[in-house]
C-alpha positions in Angstrom: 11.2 2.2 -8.1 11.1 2.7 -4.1 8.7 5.0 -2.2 9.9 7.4 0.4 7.5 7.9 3.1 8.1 11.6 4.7 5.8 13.1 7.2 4.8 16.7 6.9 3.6 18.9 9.7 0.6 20.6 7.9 -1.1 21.1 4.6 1.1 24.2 3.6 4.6 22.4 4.2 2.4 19.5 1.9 1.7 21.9 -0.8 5.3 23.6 -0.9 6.7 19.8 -1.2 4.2 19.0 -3.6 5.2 21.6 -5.6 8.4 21.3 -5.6 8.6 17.5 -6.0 6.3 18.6 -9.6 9.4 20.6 -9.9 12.0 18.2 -9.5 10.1 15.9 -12.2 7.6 13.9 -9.9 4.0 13.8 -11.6 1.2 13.1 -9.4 0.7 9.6 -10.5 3.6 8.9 -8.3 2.9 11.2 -5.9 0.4 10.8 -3.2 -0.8 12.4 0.2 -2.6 10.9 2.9 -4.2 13.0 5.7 -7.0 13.4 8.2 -8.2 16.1 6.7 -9.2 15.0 2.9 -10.8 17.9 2.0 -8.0 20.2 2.8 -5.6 18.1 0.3 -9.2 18.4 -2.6 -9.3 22.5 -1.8 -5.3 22.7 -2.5 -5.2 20.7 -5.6 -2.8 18.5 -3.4 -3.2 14.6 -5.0 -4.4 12.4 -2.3 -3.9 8.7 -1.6 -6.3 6.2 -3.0 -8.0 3.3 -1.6 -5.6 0.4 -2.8 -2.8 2.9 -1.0 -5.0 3.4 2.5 -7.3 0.4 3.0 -5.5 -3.4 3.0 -7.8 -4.1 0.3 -4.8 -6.1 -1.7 -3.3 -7.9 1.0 -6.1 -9.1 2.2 -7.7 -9.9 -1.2 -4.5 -12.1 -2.1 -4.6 -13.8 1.5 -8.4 -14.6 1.2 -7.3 -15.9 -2.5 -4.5 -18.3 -1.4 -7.2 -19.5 1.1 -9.9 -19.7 -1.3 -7.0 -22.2 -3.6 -6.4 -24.5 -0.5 -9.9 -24.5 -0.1 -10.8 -25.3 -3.5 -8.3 -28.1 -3.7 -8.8 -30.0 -0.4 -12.7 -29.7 -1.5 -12.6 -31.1 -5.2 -9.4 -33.8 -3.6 -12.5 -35.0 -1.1 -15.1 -34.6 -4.1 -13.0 -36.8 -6.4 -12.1 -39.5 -3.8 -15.3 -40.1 -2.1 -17.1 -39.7 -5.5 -20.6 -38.8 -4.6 -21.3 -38.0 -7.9 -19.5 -40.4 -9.8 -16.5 -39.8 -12.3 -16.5 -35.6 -12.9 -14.3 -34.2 -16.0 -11.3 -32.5 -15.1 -12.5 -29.6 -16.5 -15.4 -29.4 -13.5 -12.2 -29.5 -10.8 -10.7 -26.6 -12.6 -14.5 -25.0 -12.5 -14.6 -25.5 -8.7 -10.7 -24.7 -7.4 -11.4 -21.1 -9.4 -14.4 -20.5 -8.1 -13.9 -20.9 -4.8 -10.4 -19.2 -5.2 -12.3 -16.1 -6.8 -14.6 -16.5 -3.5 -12.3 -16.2 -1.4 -10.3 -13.1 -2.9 -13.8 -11.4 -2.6 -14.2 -12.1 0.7 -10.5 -10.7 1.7 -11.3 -8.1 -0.2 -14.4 -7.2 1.9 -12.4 -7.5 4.9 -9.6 -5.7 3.8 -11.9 -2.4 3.2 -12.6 -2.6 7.1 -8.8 -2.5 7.7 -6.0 0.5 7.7 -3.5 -0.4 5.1 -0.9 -2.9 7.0 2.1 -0.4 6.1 0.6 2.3 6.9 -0.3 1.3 10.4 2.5 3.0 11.9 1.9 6.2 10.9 -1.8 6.1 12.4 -1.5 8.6 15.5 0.4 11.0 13.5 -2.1 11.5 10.3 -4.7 11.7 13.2 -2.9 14.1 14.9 -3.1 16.2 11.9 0.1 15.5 10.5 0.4 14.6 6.2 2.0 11.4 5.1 3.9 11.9 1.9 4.2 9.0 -0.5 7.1 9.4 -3.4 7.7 6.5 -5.8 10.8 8.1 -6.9 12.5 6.3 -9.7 16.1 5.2 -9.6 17.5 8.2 -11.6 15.2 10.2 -9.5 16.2 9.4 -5.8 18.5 10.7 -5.3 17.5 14.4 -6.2 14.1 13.9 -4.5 16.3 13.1 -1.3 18.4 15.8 -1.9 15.7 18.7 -2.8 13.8 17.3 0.4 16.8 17.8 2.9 17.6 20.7 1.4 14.3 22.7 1.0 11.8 20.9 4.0 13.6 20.1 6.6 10.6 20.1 8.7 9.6 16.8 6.5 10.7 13.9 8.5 11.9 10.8 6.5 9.9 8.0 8.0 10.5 4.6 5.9 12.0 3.3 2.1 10.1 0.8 0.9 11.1 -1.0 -2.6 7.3 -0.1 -4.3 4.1 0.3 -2.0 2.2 -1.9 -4.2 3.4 -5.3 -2.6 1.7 -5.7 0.1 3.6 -8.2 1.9 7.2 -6.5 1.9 8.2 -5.0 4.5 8.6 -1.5 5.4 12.1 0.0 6.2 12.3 2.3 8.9 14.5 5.3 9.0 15.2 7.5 12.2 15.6 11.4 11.9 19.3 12.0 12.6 20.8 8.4 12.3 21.7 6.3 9.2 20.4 3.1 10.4 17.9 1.3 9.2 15.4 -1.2 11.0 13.2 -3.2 9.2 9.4 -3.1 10.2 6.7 -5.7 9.7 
């Protein structure tokens, strides 16, 4: 599954693509829409982007987690060789490298909700300057008619990045220009 980024110039280029992209077979589950103006998409019945999909709420949470797991294990590798408490069961190591890996996931998760979504960075000045990002996770068998209905129908609709599924959110985004074939990637 890959998701096509396209950027739209206002709400009623965003509702004709939404409704053709229902059209070509795309349910709203994998179709989302992230703009300035939220309430615009909510009066249109145009599905918006969620928080996992705008805030860096899953990077983040998996950074502070891997954090939280070297944490955990440097602490119960000092708890066990210094030995304050005397001989622990394994099972109490175990207790304390989760909890403190669970710890830090929460607290990466709190920070992420104070930061823009790390792939979606790029397209910052344009949803602020009032323009929609359209997200499409277009199936394999699906693709290539989304691509095709979208140069077709809305040309206005700028590609703007492939990625292979939005939901890893340490891969990186590939950048497509308007008019050329080549691709950059982006971090």
């Amino acid at each position: 599954m890959k998701c096509l980024y396209y950027l739209a110039p206002g709400v009623d280029s965003a509702q004709r693509i939404s409704d053709d992209l229902h059209a070509v077979g795309i349910d709203d589950f994998f179709l989302h829409v992230i703009a300035k103006d939220e309430s615009g998409l909510k009066k249109r019945a145009i599905h918006s982007g969620n928080y996992l999909e705008t805030l860096d709420i899953v990077r983040e949470g998996l950074l502070g987690a891997g954090f939280g797991l070297v944490a955990g294990l440097v602490g119960t590798a000092l708890l066990d060789r210094l030995g304050p408490f005397g001989h622990l069961p394994g099972v109490v190591y175990v207790a304390l490298v989760a909890v403190a890996t669970m710890f830090g996931a929460w607290v990466g998760g709190l920070l992420g909700v104070e930061k823009e979504n790390k792939k979606l960075e790029r397209f910052h000045d344009d949803i602020e300057a009032g323009r929609f990002l359209i997200l499409i996770y277009a199936r394999k068998r699906q693709e290539q008619a989304v691509t095709e209905m979208m140069r077709a129908r809305h040309p206005e609709a700028e590609l703007s990045g492939v990625d292979s599924h939005f939901v890893n959110p340490f891969s990186a985004l590939q950048h497509r220009r308007r008019g050329s074939g080549r691709q950059a990637g982006v971090a």
